[in-house]
Backbone as numpy.savetxt, mean C-alpha at the origin, in Angstrom:
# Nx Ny Nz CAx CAy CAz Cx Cy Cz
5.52 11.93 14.09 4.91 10.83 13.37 4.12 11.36 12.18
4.42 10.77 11.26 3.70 11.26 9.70 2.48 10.58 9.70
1.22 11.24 9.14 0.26 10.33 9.06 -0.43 10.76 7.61
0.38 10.56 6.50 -0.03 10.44 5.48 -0.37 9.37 4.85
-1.28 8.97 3.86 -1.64 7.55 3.15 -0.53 7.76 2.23
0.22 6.80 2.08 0.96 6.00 1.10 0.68 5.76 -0.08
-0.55 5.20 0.06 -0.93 4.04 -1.02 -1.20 4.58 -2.25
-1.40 5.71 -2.43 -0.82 6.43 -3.85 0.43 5.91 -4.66
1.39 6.35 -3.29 2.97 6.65 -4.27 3.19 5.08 -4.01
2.57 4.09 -3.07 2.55 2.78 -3.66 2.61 2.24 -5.03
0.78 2.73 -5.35 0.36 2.22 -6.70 1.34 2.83 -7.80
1.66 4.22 -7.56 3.27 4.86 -8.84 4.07 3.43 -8.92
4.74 3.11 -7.27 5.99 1.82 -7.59 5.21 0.91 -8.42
3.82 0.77 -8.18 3.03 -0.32 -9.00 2.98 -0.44 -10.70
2.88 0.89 -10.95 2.74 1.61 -12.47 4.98 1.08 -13.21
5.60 1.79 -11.98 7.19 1.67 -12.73 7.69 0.42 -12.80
6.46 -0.86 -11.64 7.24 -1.80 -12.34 6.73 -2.65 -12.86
5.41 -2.14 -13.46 4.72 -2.73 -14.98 5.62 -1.95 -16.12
6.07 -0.55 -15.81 6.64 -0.30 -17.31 8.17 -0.79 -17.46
8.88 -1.48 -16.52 9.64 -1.92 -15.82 9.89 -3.60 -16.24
8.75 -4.02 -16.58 7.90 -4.97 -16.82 8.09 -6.24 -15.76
8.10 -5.68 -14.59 8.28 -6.90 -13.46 6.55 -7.18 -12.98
6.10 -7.80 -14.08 4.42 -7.58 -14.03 4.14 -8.24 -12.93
5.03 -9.65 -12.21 4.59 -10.38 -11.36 5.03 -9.57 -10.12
6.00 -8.55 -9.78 6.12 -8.42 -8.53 4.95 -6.98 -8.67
4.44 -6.42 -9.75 3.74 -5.34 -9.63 2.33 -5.44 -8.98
1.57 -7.16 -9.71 0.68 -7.72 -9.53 0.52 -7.82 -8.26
2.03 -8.63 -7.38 1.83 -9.13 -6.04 1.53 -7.61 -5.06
2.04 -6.08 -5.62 2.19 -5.35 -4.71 0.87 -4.92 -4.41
0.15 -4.91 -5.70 -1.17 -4.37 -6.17 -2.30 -4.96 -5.08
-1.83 -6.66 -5.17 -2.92 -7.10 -4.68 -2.71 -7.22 -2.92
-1.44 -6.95 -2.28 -1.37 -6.58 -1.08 -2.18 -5.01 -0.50
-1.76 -4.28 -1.63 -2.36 -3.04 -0.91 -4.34 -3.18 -1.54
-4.34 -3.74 -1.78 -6.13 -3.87 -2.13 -6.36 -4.75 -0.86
-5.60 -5.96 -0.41 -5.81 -6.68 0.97 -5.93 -5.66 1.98
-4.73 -4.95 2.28 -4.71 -4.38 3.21 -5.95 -3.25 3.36
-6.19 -2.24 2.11 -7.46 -1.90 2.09 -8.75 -2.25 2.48
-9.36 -3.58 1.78 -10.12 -4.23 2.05 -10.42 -4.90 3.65
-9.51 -5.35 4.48 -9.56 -5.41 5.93 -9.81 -4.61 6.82
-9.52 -3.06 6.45 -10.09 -2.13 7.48 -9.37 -2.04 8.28
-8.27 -2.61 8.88 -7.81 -2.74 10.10 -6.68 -1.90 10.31
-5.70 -1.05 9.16 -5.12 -0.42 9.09 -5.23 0.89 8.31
-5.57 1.44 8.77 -5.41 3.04 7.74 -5.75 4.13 8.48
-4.92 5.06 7.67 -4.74 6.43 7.96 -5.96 7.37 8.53
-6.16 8.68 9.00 -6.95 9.35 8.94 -8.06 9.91 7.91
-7.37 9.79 6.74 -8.19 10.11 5.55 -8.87 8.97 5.44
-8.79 8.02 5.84 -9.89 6.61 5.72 -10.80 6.57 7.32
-10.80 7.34 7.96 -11.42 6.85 8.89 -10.66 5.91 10.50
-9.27 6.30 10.25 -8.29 4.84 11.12 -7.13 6.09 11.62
-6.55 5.73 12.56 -5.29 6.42 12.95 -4.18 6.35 13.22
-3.77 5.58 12.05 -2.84 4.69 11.77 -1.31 5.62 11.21
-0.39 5.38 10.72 0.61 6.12 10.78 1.24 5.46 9.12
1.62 6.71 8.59 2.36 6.60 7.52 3.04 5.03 7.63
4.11 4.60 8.22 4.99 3.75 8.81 3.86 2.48 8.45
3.40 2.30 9.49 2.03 1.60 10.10 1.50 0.93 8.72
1.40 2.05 7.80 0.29 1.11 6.20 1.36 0.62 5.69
2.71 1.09 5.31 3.89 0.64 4.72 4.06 -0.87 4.91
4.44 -0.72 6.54 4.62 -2.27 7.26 3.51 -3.41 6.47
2.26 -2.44 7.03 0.94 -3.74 6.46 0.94 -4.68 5.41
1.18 -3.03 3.99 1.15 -3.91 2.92 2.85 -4.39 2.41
4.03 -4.17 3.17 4.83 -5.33 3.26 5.36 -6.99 3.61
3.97 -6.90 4.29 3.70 -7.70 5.61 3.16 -8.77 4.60
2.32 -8.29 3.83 1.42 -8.71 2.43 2.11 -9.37 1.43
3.15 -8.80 1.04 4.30 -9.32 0.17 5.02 -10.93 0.62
């Protein structure tokens, strides 16, 4: 089981598809992974949570 944070190479997909210019699906991804942030209820070790690579993916898809 991987337990790396994501939400980096998230915000990259976030960046390629503003230059991409799909500003509305970039917006929607943006503001899922700031939800999912903001709740606490999912995250990795580097946040304090022991949650699984997989695990944050799902969340902020879940968000979408």
């Amino acid at each position: 089981m991987y337990k790396v944070n994501p939400i980096a190479m998230l915000l990259t997909v976030k960046m390629m598809l503003d230059w991409l210019s799909e500003t509305d699906m970039a917006a929607k991804l943006e503001k899922a992974i700031s939800e999912v942030i903001s709740e606490e209820k999912v995250r990795t070790y580097d946040m304090g949570g022991s949650n699984t690579t997989l695990e944050i993916g799902e969340a902020v898809a879940a968000k979408l």
